[in-house]
ZATORVO-576533 format. One record per residue (C-alpha): residue number from 1; x, y, z. Coordinates in steps of 0.1 Angstrom, whole numbers, m for minus. Each point is the difference from the previous one (the first is absolute). Layout:
BEGIN
[NUM; [X; Y; Z]] ...
***
This chain:
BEGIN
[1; [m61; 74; 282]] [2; [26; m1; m25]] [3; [m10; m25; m32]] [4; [24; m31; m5]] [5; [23; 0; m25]] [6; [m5; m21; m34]] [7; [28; m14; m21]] [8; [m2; 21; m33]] [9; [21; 2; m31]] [10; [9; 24; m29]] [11; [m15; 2; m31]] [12; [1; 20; m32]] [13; [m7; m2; m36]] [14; [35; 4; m21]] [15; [4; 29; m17]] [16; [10; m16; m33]] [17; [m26; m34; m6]] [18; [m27; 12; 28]] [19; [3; m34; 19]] [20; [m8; m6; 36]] [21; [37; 2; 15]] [22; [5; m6; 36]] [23; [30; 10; 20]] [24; [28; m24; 14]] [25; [22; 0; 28]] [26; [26; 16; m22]] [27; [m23; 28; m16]] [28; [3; m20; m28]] [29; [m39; m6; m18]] [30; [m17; m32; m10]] [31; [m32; m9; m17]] [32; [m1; m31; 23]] [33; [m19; 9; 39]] [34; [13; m25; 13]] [35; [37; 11; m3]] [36; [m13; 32; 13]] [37; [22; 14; 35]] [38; [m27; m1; 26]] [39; [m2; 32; 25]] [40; [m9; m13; 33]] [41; [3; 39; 15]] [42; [m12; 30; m3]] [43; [31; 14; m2]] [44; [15; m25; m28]] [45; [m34; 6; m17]] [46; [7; 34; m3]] [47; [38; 0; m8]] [48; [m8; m25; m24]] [49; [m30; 22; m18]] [50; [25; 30; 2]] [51; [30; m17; m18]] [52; [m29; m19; m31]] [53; [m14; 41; m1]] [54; [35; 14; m7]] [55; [2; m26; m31]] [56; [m16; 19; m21]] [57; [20; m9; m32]] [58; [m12; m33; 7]] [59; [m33; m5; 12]] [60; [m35; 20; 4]] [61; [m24; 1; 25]] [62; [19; m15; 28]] [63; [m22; m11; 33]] [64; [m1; m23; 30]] [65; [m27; m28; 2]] [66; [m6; m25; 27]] [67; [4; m33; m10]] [68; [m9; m37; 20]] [69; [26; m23; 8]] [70; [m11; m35; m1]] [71; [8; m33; 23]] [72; [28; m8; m28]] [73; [17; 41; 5]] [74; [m16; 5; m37]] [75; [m14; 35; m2]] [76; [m31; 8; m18]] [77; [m18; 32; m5]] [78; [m25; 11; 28]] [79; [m24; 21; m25]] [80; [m19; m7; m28]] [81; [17; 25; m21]] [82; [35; m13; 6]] [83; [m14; m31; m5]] [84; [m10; 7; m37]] [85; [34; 24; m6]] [86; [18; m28; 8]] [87; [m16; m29; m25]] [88; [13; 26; m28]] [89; [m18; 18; m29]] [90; [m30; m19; m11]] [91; [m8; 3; m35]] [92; [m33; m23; m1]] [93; [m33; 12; m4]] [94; [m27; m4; 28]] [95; [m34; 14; 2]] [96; [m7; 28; m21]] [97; [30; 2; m16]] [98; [m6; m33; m13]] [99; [m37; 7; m10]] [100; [17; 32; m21]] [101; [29; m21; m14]] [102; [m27; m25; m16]] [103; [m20; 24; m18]] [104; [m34; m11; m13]] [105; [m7; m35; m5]] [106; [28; m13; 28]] [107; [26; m2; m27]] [108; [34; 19; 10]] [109; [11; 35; m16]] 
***
């Protein structure tokens, strides 16, 4: 049995600033998901993936991900991973790289 299709999108990091870019319906790239173009084919996926791959003066690392559409038509990221990519670089510390930071005593290096 063949598995059902899920809506997916591009994404890449730009080649210049590193950001989490995502493709439009004019091959243009955003940082913003939600203006992302929204393959709802295999066959778009894959037209889409090869047109982001042969931007390569542009953007790295070029992929497709599924994403969930909500009640409102607002996509959101299906995985964990594109869920994190997609809140941006975090620069705070947490856990052990907090304990590190602090150095002896608690006070901040």
């Amino acid at each position: 049995m063949a598995r059902e299709f899920t809506p997916q999108i591009v994404t890449a990091n730009d080649l210049l600033l590193g950001d989490v870019v995502y493709m439009t319906s004019q091959g243009r790239w955003v940082r913003e998901l939600e203006n992302a173009h929204i393959a709802n084919s295999a066959e778009q996926a894959r037209t889409m993936l090869e047109h982001a791959i042969s931007q390569q003066e542009q953007v790295v690392g070029a992929y497709l991900t599924s994403i969930v559409i909500d009640d409102n038509g607002k996509p959101s990221p299906a995985h964990f991973r594109e869920a994190f990519r997609a809140k941006g670089p975090s620069n705070l510390f947490h856990g052990k790289q907090a304990d590190q930071a602090a150095g002896p005593g608690g006070q901040q290096r």
